[in-house]
Structures are given as structure tokens and as C-alpha cells.
N, CA, C and O of each residue as an XYZ file, in Angstrom:
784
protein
N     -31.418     36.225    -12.800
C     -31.989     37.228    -11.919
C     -31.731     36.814    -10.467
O     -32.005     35.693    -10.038
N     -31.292     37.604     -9.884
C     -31.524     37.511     -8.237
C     -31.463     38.715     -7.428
O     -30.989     39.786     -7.806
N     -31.878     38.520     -6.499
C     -31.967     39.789     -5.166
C     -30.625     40.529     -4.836
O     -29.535     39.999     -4.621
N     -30.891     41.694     -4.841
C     -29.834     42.494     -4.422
C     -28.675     42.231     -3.644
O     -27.557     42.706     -3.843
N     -29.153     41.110     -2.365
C     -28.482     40.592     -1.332
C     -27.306     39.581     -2.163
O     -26.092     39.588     -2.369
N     -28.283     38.881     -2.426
C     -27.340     37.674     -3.959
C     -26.197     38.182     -4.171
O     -25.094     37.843     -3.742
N     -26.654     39.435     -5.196
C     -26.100     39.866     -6.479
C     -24.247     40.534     -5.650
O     -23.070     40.411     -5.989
N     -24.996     41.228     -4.461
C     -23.747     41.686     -3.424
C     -22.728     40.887     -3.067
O     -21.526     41.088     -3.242
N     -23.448     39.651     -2.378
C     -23.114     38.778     -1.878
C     -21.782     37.815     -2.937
O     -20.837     37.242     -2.393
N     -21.965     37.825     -4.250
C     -21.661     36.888     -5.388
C     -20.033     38.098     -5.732
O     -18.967     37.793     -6.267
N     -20.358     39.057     -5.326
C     -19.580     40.441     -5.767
C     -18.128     39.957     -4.896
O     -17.060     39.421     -5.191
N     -18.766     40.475     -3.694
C     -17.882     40.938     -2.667
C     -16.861     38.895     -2.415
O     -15.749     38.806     -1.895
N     -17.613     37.733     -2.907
C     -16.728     36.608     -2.568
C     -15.584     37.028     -4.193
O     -14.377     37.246     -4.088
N     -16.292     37.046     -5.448
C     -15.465     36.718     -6.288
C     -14.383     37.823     -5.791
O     -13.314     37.288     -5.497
N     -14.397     39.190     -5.629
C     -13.607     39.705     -5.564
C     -12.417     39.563     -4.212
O     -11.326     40.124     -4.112
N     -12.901     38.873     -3.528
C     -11.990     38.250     -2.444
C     -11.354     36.816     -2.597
O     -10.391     36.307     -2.026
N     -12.101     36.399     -3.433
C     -11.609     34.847     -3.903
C     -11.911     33.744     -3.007
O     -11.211     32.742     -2.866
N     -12.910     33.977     -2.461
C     -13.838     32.797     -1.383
C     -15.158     32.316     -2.080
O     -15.551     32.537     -3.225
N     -15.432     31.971     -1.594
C     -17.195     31.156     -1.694
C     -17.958     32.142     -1.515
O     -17.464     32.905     -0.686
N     -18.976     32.502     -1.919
C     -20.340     33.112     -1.939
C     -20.553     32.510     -0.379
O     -21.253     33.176      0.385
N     -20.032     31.421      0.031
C     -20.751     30.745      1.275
C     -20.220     31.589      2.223
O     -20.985     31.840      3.153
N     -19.155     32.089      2.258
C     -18.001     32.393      3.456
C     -18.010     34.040      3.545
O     -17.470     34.698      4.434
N     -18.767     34.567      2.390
C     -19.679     36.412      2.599
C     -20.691     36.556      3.610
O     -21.592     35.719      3.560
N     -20.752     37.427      4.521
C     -22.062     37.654      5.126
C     -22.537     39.290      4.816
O     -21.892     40.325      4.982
N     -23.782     39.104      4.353
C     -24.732     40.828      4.550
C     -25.446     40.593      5.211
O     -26.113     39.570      5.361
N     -25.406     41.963      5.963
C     -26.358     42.125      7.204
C     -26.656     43.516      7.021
O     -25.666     44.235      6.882
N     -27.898     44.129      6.984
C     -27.932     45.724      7.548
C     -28.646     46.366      6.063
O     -29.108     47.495      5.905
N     -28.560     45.240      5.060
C     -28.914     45.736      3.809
C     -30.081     46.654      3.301
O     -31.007     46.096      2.712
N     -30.121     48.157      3.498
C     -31.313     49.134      3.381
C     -32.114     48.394      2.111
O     -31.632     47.831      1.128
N     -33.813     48.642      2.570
C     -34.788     49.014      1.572
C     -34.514     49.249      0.627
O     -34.104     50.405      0.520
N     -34.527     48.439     -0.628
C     -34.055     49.402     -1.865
C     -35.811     50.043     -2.280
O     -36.666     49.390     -2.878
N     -35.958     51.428     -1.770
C     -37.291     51.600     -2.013
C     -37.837     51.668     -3.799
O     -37.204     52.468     -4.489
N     -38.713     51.039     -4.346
C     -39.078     51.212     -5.516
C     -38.627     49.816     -6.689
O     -39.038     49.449     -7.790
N     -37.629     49.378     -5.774
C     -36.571     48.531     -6.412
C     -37.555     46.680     -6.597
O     -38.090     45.929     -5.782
N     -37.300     46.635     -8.408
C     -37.665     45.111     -8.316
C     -36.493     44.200     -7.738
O     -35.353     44.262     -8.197
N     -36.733     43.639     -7.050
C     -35.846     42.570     -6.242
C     -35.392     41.292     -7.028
O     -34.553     40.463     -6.673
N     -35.843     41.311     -7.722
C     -35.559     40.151     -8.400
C     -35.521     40.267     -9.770
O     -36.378     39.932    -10.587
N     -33.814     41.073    -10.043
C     -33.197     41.762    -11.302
C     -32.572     41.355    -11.525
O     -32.291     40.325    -10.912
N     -31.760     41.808    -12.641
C     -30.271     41.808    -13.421
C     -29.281     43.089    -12.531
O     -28.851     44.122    -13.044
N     -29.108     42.671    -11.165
C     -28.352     43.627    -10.185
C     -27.035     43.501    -11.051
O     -26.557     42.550    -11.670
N     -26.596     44.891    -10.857
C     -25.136     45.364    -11.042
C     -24.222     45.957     -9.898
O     -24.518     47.092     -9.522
N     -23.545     45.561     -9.519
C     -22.787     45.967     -8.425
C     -21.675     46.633     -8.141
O     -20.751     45.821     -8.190
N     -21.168     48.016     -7.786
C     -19.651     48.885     -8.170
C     -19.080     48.399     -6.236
O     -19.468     49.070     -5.280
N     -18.435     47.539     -6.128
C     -17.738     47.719     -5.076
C     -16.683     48.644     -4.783
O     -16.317     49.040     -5.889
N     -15.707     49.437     -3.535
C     -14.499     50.413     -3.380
C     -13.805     49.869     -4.383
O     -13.777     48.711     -4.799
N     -13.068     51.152     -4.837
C     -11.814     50.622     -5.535
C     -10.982     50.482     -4.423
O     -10.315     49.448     -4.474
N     -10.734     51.400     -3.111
C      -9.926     51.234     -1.836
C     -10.504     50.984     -1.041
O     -11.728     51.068     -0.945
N      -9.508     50.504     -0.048
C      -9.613     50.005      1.206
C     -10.712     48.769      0.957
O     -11.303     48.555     -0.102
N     -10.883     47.734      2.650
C     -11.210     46.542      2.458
C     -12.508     46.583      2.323
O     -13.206     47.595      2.260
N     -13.019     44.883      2.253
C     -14.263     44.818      1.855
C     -14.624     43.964      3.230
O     -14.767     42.742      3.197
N     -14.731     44.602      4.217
C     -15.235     43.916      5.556
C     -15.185     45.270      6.637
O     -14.421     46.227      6.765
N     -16.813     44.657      7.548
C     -17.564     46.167      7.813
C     -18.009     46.556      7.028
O     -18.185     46.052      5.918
N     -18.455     48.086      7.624
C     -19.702     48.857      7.029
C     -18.824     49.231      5.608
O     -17.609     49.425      5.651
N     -19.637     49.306      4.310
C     -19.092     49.214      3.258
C     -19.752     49.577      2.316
O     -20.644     48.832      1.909
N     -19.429     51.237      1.486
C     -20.496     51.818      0.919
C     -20.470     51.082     -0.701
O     -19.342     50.872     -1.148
N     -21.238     50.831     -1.267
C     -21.497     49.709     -2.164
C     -22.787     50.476     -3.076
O     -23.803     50.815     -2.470
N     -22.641     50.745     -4.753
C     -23.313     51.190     -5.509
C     -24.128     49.732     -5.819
O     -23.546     48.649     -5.749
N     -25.451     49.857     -6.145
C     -26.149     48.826     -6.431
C     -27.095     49.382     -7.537
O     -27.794     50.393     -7.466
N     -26.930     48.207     -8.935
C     -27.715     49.242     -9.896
C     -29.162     48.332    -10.572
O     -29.000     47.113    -10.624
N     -30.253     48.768    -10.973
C     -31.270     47.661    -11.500
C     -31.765     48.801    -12.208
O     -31.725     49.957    -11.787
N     -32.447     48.252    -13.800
C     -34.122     48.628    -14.238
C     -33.485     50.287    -14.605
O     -34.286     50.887    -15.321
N     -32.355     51.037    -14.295
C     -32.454     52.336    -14.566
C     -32.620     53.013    -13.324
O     -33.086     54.123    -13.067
N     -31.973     51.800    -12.356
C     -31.880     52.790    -10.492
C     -30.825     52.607    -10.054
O     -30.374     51.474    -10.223
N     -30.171     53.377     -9.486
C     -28.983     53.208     -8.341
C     -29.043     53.623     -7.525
O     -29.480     54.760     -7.347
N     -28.377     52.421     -6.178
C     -28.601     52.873     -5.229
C     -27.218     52.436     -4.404
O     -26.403     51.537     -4.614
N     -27.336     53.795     -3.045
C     -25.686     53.780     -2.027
C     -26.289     52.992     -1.630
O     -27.471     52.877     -1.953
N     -25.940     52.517     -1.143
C     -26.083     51.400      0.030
C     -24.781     51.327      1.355
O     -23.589     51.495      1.099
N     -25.237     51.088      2.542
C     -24.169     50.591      3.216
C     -24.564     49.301      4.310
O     -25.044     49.456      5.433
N     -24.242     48.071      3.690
C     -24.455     47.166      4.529
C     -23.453     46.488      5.233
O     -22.633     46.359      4.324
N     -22.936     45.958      6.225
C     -22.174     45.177      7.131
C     -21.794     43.875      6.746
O     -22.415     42.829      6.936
N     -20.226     44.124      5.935
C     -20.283     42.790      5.668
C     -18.863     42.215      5.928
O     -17.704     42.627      5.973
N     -19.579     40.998      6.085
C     -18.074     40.163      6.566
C     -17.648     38.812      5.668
O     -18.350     37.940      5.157
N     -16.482     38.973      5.692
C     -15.394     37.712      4.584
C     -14.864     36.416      5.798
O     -14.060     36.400      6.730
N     -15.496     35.747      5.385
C     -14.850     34.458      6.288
C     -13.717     33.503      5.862
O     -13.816     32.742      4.900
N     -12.907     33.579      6.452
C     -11.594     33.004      5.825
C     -10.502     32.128      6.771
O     -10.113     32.395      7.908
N     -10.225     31.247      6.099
C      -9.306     29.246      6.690
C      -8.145     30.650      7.375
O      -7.716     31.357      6.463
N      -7.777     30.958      8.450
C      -6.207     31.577      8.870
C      -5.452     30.746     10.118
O      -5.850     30.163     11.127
N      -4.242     30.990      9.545
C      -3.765     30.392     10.919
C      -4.079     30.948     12.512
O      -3.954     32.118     12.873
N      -4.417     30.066     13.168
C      -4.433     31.047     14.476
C      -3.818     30.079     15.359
O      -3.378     29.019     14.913
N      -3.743     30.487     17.009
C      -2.438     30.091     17.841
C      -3.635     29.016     18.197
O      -4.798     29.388     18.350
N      -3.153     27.412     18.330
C      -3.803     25.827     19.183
C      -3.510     25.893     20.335
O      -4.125     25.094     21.040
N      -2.319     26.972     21.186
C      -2.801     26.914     22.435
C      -2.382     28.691     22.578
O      -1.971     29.462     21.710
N      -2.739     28.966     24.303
C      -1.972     30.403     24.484
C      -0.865     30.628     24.741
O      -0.546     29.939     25.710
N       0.107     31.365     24.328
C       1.535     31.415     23.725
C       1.685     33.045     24.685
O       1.061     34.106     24.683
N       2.954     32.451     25.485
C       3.257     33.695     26.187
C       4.624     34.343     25.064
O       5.122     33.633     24.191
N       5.093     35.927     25.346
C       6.171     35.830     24.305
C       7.506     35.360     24.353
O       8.016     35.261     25.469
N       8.159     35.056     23.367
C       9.472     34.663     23.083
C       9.396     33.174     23.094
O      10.447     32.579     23.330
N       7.629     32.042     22.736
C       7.489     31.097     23.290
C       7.160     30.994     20.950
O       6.924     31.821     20.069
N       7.343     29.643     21.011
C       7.259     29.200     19.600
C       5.901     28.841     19.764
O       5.361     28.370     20.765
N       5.320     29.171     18.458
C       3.599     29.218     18.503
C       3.053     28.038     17.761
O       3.430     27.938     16.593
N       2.281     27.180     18.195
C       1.944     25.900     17.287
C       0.469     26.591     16.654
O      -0.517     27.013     17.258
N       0.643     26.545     15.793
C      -0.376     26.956     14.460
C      -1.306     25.729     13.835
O      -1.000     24.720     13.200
N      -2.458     26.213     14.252
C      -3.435     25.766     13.477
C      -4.312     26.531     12.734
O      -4.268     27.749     12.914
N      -5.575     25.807     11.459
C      -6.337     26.676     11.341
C      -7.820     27.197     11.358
O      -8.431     26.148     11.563
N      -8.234     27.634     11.318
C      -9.568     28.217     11.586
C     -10.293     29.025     10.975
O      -9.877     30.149     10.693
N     -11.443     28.628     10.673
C     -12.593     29.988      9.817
C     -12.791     31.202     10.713
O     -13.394     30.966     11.760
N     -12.460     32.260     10.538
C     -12.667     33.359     11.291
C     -12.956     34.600     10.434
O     -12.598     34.887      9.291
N     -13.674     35.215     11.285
C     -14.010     36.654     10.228
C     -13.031     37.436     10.298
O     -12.352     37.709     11.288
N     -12.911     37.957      8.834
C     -12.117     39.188      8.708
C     -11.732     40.412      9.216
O     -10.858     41.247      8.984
N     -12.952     40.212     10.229
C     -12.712     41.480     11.401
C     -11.776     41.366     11.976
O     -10.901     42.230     12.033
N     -11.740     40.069     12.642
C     -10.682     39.752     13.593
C      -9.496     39.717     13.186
O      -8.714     39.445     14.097
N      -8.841     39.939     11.817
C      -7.662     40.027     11.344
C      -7.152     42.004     11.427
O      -6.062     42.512     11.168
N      -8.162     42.520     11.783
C      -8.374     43.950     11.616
C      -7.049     44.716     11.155
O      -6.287     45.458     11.776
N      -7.059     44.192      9.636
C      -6.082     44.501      8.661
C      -5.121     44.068      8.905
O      -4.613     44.227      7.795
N      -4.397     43.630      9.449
C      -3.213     43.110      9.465
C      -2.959     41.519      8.557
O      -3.723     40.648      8.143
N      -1.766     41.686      8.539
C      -1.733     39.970      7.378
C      -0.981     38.651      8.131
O      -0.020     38.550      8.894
N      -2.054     37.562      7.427
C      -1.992     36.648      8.279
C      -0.811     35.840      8.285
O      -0.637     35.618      7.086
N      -0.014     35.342      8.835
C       1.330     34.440      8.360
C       1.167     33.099      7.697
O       0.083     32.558      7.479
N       2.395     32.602      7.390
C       2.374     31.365      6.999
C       2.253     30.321      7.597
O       3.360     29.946      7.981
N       1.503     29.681      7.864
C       1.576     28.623      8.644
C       2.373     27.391      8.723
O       2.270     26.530      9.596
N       3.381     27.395      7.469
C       3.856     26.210      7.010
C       5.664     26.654      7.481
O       6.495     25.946      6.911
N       6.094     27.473      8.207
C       6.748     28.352      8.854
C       6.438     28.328     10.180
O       5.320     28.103     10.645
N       8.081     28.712     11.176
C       7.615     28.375     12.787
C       8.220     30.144     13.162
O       9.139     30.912     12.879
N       6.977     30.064     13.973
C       7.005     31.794     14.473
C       7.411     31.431     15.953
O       7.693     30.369     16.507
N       7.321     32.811     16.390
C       7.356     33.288     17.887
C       6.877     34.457     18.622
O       7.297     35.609     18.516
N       6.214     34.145     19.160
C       5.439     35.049     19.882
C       5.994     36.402     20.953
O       6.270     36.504     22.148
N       5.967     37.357     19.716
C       6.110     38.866     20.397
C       4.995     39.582     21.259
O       5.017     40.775     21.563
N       4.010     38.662     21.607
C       2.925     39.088     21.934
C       2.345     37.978     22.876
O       2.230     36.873     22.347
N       1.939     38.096     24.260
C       0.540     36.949     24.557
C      -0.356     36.851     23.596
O      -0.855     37.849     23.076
N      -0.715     35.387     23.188
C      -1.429     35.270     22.076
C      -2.773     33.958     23.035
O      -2.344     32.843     23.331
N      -3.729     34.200     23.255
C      -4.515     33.230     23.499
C      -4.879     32.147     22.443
O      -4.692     32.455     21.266
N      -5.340     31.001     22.707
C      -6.318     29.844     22.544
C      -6.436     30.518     21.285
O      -6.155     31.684     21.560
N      -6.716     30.445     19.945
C      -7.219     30.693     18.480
C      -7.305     32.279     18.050
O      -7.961     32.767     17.130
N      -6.566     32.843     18.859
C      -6.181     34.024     18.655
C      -5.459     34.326     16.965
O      -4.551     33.568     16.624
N      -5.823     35.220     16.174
C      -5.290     35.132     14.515
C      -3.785     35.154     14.536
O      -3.268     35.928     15.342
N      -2.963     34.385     13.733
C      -1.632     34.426     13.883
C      -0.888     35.364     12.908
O      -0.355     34.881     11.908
N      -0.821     36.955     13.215
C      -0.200     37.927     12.320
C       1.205     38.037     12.423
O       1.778     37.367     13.283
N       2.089     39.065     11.389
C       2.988     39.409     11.436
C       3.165     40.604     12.326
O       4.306     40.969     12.611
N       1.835     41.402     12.906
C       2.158     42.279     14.091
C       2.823     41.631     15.272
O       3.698     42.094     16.004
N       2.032     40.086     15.314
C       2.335     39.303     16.761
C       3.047     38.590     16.441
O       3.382     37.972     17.451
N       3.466     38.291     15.758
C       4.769     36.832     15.718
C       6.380     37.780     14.784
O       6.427     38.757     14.035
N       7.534     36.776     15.394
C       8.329     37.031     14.436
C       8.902     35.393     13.649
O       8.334     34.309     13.515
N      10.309     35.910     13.248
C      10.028     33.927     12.699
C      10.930     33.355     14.061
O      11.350     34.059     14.978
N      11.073     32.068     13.930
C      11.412     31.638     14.640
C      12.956     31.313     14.622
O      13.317     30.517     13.755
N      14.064     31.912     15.604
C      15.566     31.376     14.991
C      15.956     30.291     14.587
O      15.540     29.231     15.055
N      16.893     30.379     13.571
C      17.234     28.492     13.319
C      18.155     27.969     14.651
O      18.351     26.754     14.633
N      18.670     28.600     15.648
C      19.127     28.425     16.267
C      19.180     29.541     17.763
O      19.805     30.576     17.529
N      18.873     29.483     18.545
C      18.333     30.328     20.267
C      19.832     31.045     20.827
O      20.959     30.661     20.516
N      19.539     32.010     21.594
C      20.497     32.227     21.908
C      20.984     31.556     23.203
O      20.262     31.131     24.105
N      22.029     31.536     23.160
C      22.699     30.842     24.322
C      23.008     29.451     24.022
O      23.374     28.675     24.905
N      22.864     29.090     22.727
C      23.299     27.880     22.142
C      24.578     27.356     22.055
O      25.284     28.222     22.571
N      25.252     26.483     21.718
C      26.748     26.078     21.778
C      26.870     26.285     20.592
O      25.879     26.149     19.874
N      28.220     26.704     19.993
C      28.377     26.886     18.369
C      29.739     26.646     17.952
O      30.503     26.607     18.916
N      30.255     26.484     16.905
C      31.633     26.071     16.297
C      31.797     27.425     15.784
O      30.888     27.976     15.163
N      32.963     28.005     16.026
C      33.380     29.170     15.903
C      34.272     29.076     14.799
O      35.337     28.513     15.054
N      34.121     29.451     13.735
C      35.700     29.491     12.882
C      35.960     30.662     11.707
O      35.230     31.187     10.866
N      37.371     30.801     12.077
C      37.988     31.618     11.497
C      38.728     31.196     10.111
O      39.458     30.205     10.086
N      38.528     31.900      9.101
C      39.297     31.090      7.745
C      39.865     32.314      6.952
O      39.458     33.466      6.802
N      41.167     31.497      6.418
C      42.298     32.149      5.570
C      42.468     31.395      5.042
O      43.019     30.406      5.526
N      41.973     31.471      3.386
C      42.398     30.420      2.475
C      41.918     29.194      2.762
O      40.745     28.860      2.928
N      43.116     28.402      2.822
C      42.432     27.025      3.132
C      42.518     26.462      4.677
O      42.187     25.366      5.128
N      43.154     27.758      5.401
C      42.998     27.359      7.003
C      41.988     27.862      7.322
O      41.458     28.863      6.841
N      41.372     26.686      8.823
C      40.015     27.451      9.262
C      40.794     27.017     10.512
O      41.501     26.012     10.587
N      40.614     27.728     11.281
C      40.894     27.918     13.314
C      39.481     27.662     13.623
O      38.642     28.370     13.067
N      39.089     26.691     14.483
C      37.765     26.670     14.959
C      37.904     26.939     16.134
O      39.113     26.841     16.342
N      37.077     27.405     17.632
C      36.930     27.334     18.723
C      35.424     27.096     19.001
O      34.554     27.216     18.139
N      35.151     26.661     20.605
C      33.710     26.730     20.804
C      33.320     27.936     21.095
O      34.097     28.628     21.753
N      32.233     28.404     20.747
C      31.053     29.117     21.460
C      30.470     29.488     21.433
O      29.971     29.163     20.355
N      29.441     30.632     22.187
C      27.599     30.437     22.525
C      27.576     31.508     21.778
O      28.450     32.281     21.387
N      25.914     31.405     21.572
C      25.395     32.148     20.942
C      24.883     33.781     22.013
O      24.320     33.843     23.106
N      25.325     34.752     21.203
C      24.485     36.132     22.739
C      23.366     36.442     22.184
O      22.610     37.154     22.845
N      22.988     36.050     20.970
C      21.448     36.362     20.564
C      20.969     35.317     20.022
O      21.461     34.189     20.036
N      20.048     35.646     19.557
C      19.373     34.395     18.394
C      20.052     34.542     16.734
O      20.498     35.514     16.124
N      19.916     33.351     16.432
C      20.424     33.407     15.318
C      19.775     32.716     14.105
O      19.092     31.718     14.334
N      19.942     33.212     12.636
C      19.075     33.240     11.492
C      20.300     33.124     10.623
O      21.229     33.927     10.541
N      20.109     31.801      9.888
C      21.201     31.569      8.630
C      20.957     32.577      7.870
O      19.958     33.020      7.303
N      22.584     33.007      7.997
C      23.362     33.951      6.922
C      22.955     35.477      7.488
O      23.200     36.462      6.792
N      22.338     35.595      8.750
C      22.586     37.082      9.392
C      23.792     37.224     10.213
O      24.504     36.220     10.179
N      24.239     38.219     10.965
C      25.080     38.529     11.799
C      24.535     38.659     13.114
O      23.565     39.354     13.417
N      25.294     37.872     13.953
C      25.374     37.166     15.162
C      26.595     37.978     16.704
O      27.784     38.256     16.545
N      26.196     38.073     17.366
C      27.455     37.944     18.436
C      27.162     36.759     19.490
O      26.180     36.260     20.039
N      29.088     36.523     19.457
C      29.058     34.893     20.038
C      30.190     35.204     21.040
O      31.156     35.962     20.948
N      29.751     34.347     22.069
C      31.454     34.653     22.813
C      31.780     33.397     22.413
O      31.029     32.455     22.162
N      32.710     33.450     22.382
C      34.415     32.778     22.659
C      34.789     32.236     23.860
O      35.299     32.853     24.795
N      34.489     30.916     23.809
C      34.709     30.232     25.292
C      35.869     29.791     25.688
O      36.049     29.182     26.743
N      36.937     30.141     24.668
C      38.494     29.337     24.774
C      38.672     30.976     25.294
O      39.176     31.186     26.397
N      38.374     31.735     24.714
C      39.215     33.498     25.035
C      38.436     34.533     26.150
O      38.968     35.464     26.753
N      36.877     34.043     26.249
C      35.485     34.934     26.717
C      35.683     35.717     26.447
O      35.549     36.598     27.296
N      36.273     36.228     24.784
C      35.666     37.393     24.122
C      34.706     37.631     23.159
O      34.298     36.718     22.441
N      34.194     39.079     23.047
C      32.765     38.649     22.510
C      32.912     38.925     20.877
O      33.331     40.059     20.640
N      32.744     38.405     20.131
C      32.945     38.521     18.773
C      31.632     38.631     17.638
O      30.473     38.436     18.007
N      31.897     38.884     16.572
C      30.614     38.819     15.645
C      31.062     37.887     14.201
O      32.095     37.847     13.533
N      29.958     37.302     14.120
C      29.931     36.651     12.850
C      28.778     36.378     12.240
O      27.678     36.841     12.543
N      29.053     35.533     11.269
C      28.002     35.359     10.231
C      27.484     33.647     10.651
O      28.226     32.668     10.573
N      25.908     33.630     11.137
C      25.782     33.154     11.361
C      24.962     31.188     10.137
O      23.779     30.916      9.932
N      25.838     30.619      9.820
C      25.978     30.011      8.565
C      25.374     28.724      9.015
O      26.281     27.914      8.825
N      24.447     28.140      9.458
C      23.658     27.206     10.306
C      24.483     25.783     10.332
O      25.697     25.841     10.135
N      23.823     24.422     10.585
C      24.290     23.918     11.529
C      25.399     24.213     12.402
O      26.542     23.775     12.276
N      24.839     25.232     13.574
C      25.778     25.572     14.577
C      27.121     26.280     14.853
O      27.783     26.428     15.880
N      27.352     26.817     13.054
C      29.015     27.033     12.993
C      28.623     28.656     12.757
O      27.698     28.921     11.989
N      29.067     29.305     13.171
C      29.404     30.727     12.791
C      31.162     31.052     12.030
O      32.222     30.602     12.467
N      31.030     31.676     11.188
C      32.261     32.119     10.609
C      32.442     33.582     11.259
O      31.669     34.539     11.292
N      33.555     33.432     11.691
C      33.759     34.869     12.419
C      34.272     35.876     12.115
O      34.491     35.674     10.921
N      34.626     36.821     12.327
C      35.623     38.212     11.418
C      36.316     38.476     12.811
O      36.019     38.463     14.006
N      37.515     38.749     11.913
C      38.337     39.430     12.483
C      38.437     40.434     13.542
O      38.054     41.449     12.959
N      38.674     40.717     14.555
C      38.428     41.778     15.743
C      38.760     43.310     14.857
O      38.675     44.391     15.440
């Protein structure tokens, strides 16, 4: 047996996969008539989240009741260890923060290096709205350029004009020719190039 608050409370963690500790209710109406200290049954949304106001069936004894109480999911997310202006690589740490503050959006990986599309303050949540990943290599980098036929490869130097991500497509100039070319960008530093 336990109190309505409990019984909510025990609901809304299993179904998020946290601790009973890391749920908060607040706002929880009178259950008028209601023994408090039942065999509560609880119908949480089938949609949308379970943080905020949150209409919630609560059942005892042969009563049901709507309810809408205020509740919040507390959860370990990465957020930014310092403030990160954009196009700046974000050092990630983490932090208990309420689910509000993620206000739906999903949190990144932390075990992964982002970059900040966004001013991000001091413990600000680290999403995929605000970050992108981070290139394996910056633009304006020096790079080995090469061209291959068979078993010949032509190498030349040169830079990178964007950022670059193993195994996307890249434009690089050509510092022997300063023309601007595209290739596939194949990491440590070498791009394979195509043909003009």
C-alpha cells in the first residue's frame, strides 16, 4: 500500500528508467473521498513526455481519478564545463538537470567531440539542436592530395576550404596549381581527389 504521490511517483521513474529518487510531484489535487493509503493503480500518456503538467489517471477502492500534477524527471546529461562561443569545440561534462531544461530535444553523446552552433553558457544542456560533431580535420588544414590510376598515385599538397569528416566530400585547393578541387576526404590528412 502507498499514497497516491508514491504510487505516481514509482510509475512515472520505472517508465523513464530512473530512480523513484530523480521523479518530482508537485501540484498533486485532493483526491476527494480517496483512501490514501491503497493499492493505487496508475494509467500514464501513451504520447508525448512525462515532464510538466501531465494528465495522469489514478485508480483505488473502485475510484478514478484525472489528475494533473507537475512533474519533473531528473537526469545525469551532458552539459557545456565552460561557455562555448560557436564554431568553438565544447568540453562536456555531466550534470543532474531537469528534464525541462532539455525541452525535448535529445541530449548528445558525450563520449564524442562536438561544436558549438550556438553560444552555449557554463552547464548549459549539450543537444543536437546546439552542437554539431566535431571535424576530424578544420578547414584550412594542410593535406596530401592524391590522385590514383591503378597502381599510380600523383600526390600534391593542399588545404582544406572546409571542414572535413572521414569519407565525406571535401573541397581543397591545390597549392602546386591554386586550383580548387573536390575529393573524398579519407583521414590522416590525405584526400583522394577526382578528376576535374
Amino acid at each position: 500500500m502507498m499514497t497516491p504521490a508514491d504510487a505516481l511517483r514509482d510509475a512515472v521513474a520505472q517508465h523513464e528508467g530512473v530512480a523513484p529518487a530523480d521523479v518530482q510531484v508537485a501540484d498533486l489535487d485532493t483526491l476527494v473521498g480517496a483512501s490514501y493509503d491503497a493499492d493505487w493503480q496508475v494509467t500514464l500518456p501513451t504520447s508525448g513526455g512525462l515532464c510538466g503538467t501531465v494528465r495522469i489517471i489514478l485508480a483505488a477502492g473502485g475510484h478514478r481519478y484525472a489528475v494533473h500534477p507537475q512533474v519533473t524527471v531528473f537526469r545525469d546529461v551532458p552539459v557545456a564545463a565552460t561557455a562555448v562561443v560557436p564554431g568553438a569545440r565544447v568540453a562536456i561534462v555531466t550534470a543532474r538537470i531537469a528534464c525541462t531544461a532539455l525541452d525535448g530535444e535529445t541530449a548528445v553523446d558525450p563520449s564524442r567531440a562536438w561544436q558549438a552552433r550556438v553560444a552555449l553558457p557554463a552547464g548549459a544542456p549539450v543537444t543536437m539542436a546546439r552542437v554539431g560533431a566535431w571535424p576530424d580535420l578544420q578547414k584550412g588544414a594542410q593535406v596530401r592530395l592524391e590522385a590514383r590510376a591503378g597502381a599510380l598515385t600523383v600526390a600534391a599538397p593542399g588545404q582544406l576550404l572546409q571542414d572535413g569528416f572521414t569519407g565525406s566530400q571535401v573541397a581543397v585547393l591545390n597549392l602546386a596549381t591554386h586550383k580548387v578541387l573536390t575529393g573524398t576526404y579519407e583521414g590522416a590528412s590525405v584526400v583522394a581527389v577526382h578528376a576535374p
